[in-house]
N, C-alpha and C positions, 0 to 999 in steps of 0.2 A: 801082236796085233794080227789076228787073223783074216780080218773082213779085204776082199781081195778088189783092186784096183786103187789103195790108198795105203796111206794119207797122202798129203801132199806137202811137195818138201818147203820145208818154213823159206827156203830163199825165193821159189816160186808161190808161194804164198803172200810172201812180202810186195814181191813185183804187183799179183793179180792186185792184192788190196791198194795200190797204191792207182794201179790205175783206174781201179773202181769209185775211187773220191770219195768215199763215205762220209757222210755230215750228221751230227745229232740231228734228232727226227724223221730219220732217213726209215721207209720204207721200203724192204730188200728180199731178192729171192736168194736162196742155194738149190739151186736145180742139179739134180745126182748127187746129196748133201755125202753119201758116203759116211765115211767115220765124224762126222757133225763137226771136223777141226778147222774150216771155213766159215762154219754156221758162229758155229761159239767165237771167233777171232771179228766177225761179224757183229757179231750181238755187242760188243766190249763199244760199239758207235753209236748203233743204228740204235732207232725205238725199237721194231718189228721187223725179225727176221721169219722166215717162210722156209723151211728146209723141206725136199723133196725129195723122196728115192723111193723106187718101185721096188728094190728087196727091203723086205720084213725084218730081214739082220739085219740092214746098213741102220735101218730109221729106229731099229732099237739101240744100237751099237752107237748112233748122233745122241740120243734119247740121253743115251744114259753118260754121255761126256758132258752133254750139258748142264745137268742133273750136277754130275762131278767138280764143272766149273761156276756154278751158283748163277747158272744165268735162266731168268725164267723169260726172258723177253722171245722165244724160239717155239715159235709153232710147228709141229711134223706131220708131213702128209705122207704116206704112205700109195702107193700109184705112179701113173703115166703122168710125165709133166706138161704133154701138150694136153692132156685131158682136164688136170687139174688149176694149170694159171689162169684159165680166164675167171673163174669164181676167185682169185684174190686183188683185183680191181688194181686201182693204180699204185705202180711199183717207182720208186728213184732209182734201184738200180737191179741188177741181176749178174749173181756168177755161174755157171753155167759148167762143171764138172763134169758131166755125164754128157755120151754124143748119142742116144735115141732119138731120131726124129729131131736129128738137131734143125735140119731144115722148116720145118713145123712149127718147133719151139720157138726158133730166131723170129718166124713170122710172128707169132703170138706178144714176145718180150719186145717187137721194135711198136710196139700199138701200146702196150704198157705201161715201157719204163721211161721215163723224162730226162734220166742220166744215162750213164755208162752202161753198156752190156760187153762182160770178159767172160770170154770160152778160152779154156787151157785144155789141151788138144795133143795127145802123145801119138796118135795116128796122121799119118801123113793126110791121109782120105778124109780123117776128123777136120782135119787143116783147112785142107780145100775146099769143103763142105763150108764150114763157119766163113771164111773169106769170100765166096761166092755168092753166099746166102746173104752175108753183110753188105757186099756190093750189091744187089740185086734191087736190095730193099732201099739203100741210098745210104746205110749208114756205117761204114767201113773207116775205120780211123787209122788203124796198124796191125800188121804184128810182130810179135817178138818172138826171137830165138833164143832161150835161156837154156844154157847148159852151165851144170853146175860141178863142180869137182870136188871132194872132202881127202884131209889127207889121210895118211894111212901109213902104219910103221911098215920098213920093208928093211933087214939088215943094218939093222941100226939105227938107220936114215930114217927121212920122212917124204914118200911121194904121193899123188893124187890120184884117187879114183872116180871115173868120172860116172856121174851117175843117170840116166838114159834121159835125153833131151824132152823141153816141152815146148810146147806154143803157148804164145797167149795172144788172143786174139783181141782185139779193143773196138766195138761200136759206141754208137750214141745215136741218141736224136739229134736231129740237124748238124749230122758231122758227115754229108755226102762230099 
C-alpha cells in the first residue's frame, strides 16, 4: 500500500465507527477518504456515502477498493472538502480523516450533519484544532486517546510494539 497518510488501523477504525452511530439510511460523508477503507466500512450501513480527497491517487486508490469490495452505494469527489460539502446538502453524519482547513470544514459539517462529526487527528495541532473548533461552534462531546500495540516475536517470546497514537475527536449537534 503505497498511498501515503493511511490506512487506518482497524482498532482506530473500530473506535471512530462506533462513535459515529451509523443507522441504515444514514447519509454520510468521508472527508480526506484516502485509501476508501473508511468509506467502504461505511458504505456496509449507510444508504449514501460521499468520499472526499483532493489527491487524484487517494480517490482513484478509494475508487478502486470499493470497486473491489462490491460496494456501489460510494460517490467520490475529487477536491477541497470545504469547497465541495455544501453542494452535498444534509448529512447524518461525517468522518473527518484529513486536517485541511479543518477549521473551515468543522464550520461547514456542524450546519450539516444532524448526528456525530469524528475527526481522527495524529497531529497534536490537528488535535487542538478540531477541539477548539468543536468548542467554538457549541458542539464538542470528547476526545479519546487510542494507542494501540500489536505483538511481535522477539527471542522466542512475544512482546508489543506500539504503534503511533491517534485522537478521535467526537461532535454533534446539540451536544454543547
Amino acid at each position: 500500500m503505497g498511498l501515503k497518510g493511511g490506512p487506518t488501523q482497524d482498532e482506530v477504525m473500530a473506535v471512530s465507527l462506533a462513535k459515529l452511530g451509523i443507522r441504515p439510511g444514514d447519509r454520510v460523508v468521508d472527508v480526506g477518504c484516502g485509501t476508501g477503507k473508511i468509506a467502504v466500512a461505511l458504505s456496509e450501513t449507510a444508504e449514501r456515502v460521499y468520499a472526499i480527497d483532493r489527491r487524484s491517487e487517494a480517490v482513484a486508490y478509494a475508487r478502486a477498493e470499493a470497486a473491489r469490495s462490491g460496494r456501489g452505494n460510494i460517490e467520490f469527489f475529487e477536491g477541497d472538502a470545504a469547497d465541495l460539502l455544501s453542494g452535498l446538502g444534509r448529512l447524518d453524519a461525517a468522518f473527518v480523516g484529513g486536517s485541511r482547513r479543518l477549521p473551515e470544514v468543522l464550520d461547514l459539517l456542524a450546519d450539516q450533519v444532524r448526528g456525530r462529526i469524528v475527526v481522527n487527528a495524529v497531529m497534536v495541532g490537528t488535535l487542538w484544532e478540531a477541539i477548539a473548533s468543536m468548542q467554538r461552534l457549541g458542539i464538542f462531546v470528547e476526545a479519546v486517546h487510542l494507542q494501540v500495540s500489536r505483538s511481535a516475536g522477539i527471542a522466542g517470546g512475544v512482546m508489543f510494539k506500539p504503534i503511533n497514537p491517534v485522537y478521535i475527536v467526537v461532535g454533534g449537534a446539540g451536544c454543547s
